[in-house]
PAKE-849348 format. One record per residue (C-alpha): residue in three letters; x, y, z; residue number from 1. Coordinates in nm, 2 decimals. Layout:
# PAKE-849348
+--------+--------+--------+--------+-----+
: residu :     xx :     yy :     zz : num :
+--------+--------+--------+--------+-----+
:    ALA :      X :      Y :      Z : NUM :
...
+--------+--------+--------+--------+-----+
This chain:
# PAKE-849348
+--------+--------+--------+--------+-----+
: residu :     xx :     yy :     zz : num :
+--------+--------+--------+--------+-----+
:    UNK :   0.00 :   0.00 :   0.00 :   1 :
:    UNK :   0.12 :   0.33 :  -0.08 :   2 :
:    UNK :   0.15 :   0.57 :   0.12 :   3 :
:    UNK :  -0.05 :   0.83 :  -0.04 :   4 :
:    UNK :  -0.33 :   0.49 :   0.01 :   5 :
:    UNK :  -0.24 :   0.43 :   0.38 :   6 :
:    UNK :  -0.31 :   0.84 :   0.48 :   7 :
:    UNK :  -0.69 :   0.76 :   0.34 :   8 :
:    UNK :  -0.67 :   0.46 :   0.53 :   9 :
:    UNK :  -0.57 :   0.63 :   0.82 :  10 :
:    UNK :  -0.83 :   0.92 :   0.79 :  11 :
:    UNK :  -1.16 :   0.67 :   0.74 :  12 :
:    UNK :  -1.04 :   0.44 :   1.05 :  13 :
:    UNK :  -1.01 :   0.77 :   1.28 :  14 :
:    UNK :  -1.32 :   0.91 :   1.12 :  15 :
:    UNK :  -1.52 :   0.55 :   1.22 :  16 :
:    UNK :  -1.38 :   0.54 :   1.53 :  17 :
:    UNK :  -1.51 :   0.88 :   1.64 :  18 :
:    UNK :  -1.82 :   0.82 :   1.54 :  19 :
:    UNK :  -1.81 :   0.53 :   1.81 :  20 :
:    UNK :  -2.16 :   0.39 :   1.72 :  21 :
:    UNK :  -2.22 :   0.23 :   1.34 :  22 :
:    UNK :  -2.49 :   0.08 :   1.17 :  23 :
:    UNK :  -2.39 :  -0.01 :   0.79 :  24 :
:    UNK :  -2.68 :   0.01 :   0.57 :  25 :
:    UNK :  -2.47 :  -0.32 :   0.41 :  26 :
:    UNK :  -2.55 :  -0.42 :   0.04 :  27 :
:    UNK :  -2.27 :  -0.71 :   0.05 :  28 :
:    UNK :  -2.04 :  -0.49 :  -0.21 :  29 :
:    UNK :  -1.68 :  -0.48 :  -0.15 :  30 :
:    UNK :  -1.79 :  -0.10 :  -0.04 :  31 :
:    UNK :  -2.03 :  -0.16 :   0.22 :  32 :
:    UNK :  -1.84 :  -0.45 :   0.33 :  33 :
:    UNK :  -1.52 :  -0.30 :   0.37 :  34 :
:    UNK :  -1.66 :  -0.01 :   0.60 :  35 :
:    UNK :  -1.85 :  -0.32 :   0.81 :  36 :
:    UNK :  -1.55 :  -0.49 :   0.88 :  37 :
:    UNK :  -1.34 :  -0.21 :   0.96 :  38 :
:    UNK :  -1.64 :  -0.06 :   1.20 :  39 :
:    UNK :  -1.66 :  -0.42 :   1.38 :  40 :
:    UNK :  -1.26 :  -0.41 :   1.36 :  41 :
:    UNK :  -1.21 :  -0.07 :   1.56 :  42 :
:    UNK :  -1.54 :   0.00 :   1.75 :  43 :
:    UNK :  -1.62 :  -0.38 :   1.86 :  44 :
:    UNK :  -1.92 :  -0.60 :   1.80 :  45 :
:    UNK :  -2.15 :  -0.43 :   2.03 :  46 :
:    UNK :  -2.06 :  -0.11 :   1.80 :  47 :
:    UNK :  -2.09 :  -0.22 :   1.48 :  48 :
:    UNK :  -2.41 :  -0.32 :   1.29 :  49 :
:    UNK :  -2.51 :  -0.46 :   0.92 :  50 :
:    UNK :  -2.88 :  -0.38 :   0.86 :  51 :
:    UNK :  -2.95 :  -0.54 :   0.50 :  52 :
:    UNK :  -3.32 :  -0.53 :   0.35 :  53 :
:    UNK :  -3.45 :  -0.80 :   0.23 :  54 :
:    UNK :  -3.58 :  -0.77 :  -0.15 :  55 :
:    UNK :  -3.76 :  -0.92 :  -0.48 :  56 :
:    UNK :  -3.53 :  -0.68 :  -0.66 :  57 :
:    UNK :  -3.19 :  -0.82 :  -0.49 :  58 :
:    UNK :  -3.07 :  -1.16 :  -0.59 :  59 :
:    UNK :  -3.12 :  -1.43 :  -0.35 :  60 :
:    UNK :  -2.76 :  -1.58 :  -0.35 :  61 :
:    UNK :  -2.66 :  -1.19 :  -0.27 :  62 :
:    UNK :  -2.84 :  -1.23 :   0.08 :  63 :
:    UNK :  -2.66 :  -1.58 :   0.14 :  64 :
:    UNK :  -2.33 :  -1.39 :   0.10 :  65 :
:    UNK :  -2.43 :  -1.06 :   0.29 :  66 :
:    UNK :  -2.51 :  -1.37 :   0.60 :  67 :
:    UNK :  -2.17 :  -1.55 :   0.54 :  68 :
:    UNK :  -2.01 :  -1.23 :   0.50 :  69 :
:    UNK :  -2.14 :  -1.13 :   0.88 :  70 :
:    UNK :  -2.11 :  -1.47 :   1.03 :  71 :
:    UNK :  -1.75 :  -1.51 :   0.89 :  72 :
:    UNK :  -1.62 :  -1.21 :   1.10 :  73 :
:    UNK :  -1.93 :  -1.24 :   1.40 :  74 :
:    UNK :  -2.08 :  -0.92 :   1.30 :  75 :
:    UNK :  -2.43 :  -0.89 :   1.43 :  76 :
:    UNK :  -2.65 :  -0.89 :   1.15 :  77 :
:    UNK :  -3.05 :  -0.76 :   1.09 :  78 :
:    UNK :  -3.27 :  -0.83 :   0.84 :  79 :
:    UNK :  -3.60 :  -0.63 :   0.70 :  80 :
:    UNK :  -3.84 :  -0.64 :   0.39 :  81 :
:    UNK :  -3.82 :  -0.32 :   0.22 :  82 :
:    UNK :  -4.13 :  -0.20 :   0.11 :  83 :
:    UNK :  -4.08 :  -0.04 :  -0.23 :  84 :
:    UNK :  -4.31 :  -0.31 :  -0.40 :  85 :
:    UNK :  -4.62 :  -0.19 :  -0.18 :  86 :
:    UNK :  -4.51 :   0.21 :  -0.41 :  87 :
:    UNK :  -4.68 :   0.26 :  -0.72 :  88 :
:    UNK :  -4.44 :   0.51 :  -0.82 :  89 :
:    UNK :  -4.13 :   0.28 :  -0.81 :  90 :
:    UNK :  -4.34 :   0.04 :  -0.99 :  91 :
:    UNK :  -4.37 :   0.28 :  -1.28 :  92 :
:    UNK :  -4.00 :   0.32 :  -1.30 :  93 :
:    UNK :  -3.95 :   0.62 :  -1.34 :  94 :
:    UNK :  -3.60 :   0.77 :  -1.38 :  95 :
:    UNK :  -3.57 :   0.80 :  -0.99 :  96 :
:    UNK :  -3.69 :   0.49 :  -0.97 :  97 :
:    UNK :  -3.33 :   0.44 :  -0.73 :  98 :
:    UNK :  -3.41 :   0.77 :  -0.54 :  99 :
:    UNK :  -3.81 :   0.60 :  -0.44 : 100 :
:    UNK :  -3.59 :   0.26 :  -0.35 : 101 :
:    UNK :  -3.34 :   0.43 :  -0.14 : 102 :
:    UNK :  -3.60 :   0.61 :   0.09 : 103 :
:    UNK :  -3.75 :   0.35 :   0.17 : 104 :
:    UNK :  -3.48 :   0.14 :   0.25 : 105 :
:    UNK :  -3.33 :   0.39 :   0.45 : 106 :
:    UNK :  -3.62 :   0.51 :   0.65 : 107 :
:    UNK :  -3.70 :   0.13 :   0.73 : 108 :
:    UNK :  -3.33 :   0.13 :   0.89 : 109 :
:    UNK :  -3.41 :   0.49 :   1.03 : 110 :
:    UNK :  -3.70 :   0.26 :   1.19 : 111 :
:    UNK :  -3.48 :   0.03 :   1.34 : 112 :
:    UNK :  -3.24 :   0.27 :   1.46 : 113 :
:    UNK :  -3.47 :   0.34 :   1.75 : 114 :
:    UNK :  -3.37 :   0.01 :   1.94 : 115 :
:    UNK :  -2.96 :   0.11 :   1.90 : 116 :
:    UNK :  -2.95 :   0.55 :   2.04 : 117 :
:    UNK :  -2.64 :   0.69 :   1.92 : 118 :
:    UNK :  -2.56 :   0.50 :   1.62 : 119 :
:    UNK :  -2.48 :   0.69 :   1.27 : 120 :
:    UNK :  -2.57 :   0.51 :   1.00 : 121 :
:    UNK :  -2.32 :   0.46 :   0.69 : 122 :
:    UNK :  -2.33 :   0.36 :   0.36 : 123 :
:    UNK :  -2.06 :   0.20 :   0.11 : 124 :
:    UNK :  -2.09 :   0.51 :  -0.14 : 125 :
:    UNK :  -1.76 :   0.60 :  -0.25 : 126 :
:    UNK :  -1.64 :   0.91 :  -0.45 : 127 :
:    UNK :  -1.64 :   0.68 :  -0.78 : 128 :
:    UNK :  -2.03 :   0.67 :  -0.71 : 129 :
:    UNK :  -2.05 :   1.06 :  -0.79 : 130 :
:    UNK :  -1.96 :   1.02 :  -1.12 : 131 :
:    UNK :  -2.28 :   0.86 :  -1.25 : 132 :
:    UNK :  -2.63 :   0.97 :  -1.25 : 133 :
:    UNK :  -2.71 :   0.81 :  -0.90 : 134 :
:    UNK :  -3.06 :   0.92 :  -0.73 : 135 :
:    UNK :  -3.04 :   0.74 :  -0.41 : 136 :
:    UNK :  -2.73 :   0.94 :  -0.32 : 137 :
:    UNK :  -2.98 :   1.23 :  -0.30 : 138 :
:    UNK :  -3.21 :   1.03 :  -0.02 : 139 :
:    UNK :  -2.90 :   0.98 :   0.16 : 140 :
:    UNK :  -2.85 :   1.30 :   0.17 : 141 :
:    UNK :  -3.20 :   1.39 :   0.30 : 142 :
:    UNK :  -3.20 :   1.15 :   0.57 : 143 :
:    UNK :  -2.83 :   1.24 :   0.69 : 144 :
:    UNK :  -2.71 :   0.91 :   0.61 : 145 :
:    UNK :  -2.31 :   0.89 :   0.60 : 146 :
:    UNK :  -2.08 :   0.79 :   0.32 : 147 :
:    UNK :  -1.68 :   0.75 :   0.51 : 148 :
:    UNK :  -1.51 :   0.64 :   0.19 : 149 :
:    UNK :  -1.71 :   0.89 :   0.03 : 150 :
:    UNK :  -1.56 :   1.17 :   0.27 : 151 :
:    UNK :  -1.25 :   1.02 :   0.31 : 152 :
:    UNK :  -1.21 :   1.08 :  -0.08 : 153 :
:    UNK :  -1.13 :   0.70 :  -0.15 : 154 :
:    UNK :  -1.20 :   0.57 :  -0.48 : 155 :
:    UNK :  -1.33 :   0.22 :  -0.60 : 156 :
:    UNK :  -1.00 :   0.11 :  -0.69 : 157 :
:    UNK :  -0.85 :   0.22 :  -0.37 : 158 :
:    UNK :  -1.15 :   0.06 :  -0.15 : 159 :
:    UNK :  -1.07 :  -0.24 :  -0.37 : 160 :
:    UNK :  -0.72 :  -0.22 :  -0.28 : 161 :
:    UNK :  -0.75 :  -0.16 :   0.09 : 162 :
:    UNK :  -0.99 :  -0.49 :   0.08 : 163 :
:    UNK :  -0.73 :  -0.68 :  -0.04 : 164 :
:    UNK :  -0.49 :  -0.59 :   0.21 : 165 :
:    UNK :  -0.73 :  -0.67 :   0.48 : 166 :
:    UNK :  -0.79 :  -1.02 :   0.26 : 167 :
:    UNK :  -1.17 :  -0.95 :   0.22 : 168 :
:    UNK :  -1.33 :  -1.27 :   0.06 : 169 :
:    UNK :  -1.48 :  -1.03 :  -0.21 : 170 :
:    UNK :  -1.26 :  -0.76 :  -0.27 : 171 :
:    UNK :  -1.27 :  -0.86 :  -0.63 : 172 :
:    UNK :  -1.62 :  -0.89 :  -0.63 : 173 :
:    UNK :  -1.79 :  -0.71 :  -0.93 : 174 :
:    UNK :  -2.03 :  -0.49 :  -0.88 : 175 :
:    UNK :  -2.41 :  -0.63 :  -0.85 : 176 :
:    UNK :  -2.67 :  -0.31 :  -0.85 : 177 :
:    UNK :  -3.06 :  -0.45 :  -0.80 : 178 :
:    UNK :  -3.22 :  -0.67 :  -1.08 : 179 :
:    UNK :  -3.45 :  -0.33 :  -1.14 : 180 :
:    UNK :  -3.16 :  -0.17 :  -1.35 : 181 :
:    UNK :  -3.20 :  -0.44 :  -1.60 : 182 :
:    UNK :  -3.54 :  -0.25 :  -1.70 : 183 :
:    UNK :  -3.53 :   0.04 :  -1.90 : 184 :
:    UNK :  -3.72 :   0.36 :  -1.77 : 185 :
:    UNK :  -4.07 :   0.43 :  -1.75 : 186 :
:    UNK :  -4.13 :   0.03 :  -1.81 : 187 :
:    UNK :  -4.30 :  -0.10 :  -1.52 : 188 :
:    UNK :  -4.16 :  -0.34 :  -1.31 : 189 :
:    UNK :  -4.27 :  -0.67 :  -1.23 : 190 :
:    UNK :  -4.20 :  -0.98 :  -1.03 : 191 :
:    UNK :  -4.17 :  -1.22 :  -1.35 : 192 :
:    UNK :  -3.95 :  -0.97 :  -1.51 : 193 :
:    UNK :  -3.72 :  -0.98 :  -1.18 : 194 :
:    UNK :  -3.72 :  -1.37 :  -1.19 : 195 :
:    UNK :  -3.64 :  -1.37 :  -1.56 : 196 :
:    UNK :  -3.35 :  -1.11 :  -1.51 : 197 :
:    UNK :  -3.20 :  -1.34 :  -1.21 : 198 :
:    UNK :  -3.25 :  -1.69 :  -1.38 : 199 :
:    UNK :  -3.11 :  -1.48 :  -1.75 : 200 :
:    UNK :  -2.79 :  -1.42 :  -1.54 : 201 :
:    UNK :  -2.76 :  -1.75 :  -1.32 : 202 :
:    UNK :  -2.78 :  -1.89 :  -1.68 : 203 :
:    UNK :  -2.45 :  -1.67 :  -1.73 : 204 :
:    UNK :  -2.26 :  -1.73 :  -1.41 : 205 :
:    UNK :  -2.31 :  -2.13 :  -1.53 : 206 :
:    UNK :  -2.07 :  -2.08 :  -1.87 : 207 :
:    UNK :  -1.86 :  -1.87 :  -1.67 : 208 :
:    UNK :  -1.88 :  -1.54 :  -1.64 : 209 :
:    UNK :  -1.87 :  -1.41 :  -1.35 : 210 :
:    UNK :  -1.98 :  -1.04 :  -1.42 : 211 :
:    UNK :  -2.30 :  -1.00 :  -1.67 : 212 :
:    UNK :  -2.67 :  -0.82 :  -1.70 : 213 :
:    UNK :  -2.95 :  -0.95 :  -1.87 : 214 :
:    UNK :  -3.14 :  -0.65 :  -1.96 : 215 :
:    UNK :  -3.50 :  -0.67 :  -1.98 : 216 :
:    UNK :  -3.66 :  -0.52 :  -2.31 : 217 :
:    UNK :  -4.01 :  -0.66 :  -2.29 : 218 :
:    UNK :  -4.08 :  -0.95 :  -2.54 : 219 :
:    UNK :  -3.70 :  -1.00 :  -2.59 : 220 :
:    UNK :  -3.38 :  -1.02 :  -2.35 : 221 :
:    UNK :  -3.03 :  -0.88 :  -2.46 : 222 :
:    UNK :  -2.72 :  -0.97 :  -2.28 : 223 :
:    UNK :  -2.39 :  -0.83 :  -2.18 : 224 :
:    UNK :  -2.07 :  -0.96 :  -2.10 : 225 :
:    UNK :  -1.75 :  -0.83 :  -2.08 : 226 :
:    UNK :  -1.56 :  -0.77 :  -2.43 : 227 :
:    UNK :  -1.26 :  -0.99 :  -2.30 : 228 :
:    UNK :  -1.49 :  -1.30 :  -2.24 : 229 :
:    UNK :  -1.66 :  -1.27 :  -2.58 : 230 :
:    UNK :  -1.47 :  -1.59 :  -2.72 : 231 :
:    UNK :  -1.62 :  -1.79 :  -2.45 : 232 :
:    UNK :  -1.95 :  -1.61 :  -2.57 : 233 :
:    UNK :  -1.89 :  -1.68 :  -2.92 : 234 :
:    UNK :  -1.84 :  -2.08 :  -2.80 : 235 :
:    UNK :  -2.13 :  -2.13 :  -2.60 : 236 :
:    UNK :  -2.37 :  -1.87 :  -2.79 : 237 :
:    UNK :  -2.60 :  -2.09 :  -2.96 : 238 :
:    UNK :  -2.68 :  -2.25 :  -2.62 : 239 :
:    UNK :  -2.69 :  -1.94 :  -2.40 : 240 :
:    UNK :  -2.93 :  -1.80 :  -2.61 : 241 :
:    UNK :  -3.19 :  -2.05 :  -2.65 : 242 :
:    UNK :  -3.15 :  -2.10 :  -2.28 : 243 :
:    UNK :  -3.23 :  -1.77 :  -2.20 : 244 :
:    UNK :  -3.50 :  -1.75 :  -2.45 : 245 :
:    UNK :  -3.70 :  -2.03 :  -2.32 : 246 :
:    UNK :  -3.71 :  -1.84 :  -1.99 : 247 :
:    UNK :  -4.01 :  -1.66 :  -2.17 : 248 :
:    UNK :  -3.89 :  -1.42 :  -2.44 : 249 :
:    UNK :  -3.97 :  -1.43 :  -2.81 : 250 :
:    UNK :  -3.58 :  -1.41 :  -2.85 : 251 :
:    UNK :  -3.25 :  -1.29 :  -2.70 : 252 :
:    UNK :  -2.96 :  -1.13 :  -2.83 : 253 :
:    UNK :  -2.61 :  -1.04 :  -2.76 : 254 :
:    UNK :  -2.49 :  -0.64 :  -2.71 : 255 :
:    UNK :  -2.22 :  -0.62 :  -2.93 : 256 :
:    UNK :  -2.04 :  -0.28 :  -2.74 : 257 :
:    UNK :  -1.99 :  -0.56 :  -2.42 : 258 :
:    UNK :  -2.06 :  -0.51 :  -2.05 : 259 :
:    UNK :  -2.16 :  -0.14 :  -1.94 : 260 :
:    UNK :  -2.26 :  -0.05 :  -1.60 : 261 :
:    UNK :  -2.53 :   0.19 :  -1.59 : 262 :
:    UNK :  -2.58 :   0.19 :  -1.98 : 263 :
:    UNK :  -2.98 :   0.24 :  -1.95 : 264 :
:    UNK :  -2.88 :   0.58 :  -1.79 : 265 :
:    UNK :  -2.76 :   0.68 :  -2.13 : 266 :
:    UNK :  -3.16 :   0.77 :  -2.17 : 267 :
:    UNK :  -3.16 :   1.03 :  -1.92 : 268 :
:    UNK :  -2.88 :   1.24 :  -2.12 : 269 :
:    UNK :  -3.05 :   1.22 :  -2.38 : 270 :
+--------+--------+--------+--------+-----+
């Protein structure tokens, strides 16, 4: 670690330990996870809490690893049901589709928050996450929910280092934003969609790759992987995409341009 990398280090491990009290709004990202670990690291189990929501719009191996994650390094862990199905609006998706998501999420930790006094509660959000049109960031904001990597001015690539160095079982991990994202705007989301998006990209992780989206386009599916894993594409494609086709679309097809994170987001600019 550099040292440049070891003064940001330095700053967010002072910075959580003044705060004294956490709760970690924890997603199971290398983000959110590095911030629980170092929270339960320097402030002590007692300290330290992972709140993760429970949702039809998160994948369900996602919560198995946000569990093993917490019961590898005896963090205390608590589990709700969001409620952003029960919201019309977020069913609508609209382009803050995120910003609906967030609040609730957040206000239903808020909610639990009551039974631990003094505790701040933190996100993963890191200053890589400022870059991109990001809506929950703003109900963050409103609810006076933290971000220490965010202050701390640490990057994704730094975070991912610092993970490393601490030998976090998923400091590679890619990233894996909700199964809603998949969906373009302003086309409503549904629980069959959801499933289809999941089982599209369980179909994926099966030949291989380990970072994809199955994006949801109504009567067809198109698929993403990353450009450097397109030979392996190109040798199982005939099976991938009737696979993914019999999942209920008319047809699927393969986006040539590769993996891009955030790429329905190009609708907004225009």
């Amino acid at each position: 670690m550099n040292k440049e990398l070891q003064t940001k280090l330095n700053e967010l491990e002072k910075w959580i330990k003044n705060k004294r009290k956490i709760i970690v709004a924890y997603s199971g990202g290398v983000d959110s996870s590095l911030v629980l670990y170092l929270s339960k690291k320097h402030l002590g189990k007692e300290n330290a809490v992972a709140i993760t929501a429970r949702s039809a719009s998160h994948k369900h191996k996602e919560l198995e690893k946000v569990r093993i994650f917490c019961q590898t390094y005896d963090i205390t862990l608590i589990e709700f049901d969001s409620l952003e199905f029960d919201d019309k609006d977020y069913i609508k998706n609209p382009p803050d589709r995120c910003y609906i998501c967030k609040n609730h999420i957040f206000k239903g930790i808020i909610e639990l928050k009551k039974e631990y006094h003094d505790y701040t509660i933190v996100t993963g959000t890191n200053i890589d996450d400022m870059g991109d049109y990001r809506p929950g960031n703003k109900a963050a904001t409103e609810l006076d929910i933290k971000a220490p990597l965010m202050e701390c001015g640490i990057s994704k690539n730094e975070l991912r280092e610092i993970a490393h160095y601490y030998s976090l079982p998923n400091w590679n991990k890619p990233a894996t934003p909700c199964l809603s994202t998949r969906i373009p705007y302003n086309s409503g989301i549904t629980l069959k969609k959801l499933q289809q998006i999941e089982a599209g990209e369980n179909i994926l992780n099966k030949y291989g790759f380990i970072d994809n989206r199955v994006r949801h386009h109504g009567n067809f599916a198109r698929i993403e992987v990353r450009k450097e894993d397109f030979s392996i594409l190109d040798k199982h494609k005939e099976a991938i995409l009737k696979e993914i086709t019999e999942l209920g679309f008319e047809y699927c097809e393969i986006d040539h341009e590769g993996l891009v994170s955030g790429k329905l987001n190009r609708e907004i600019s225009k």
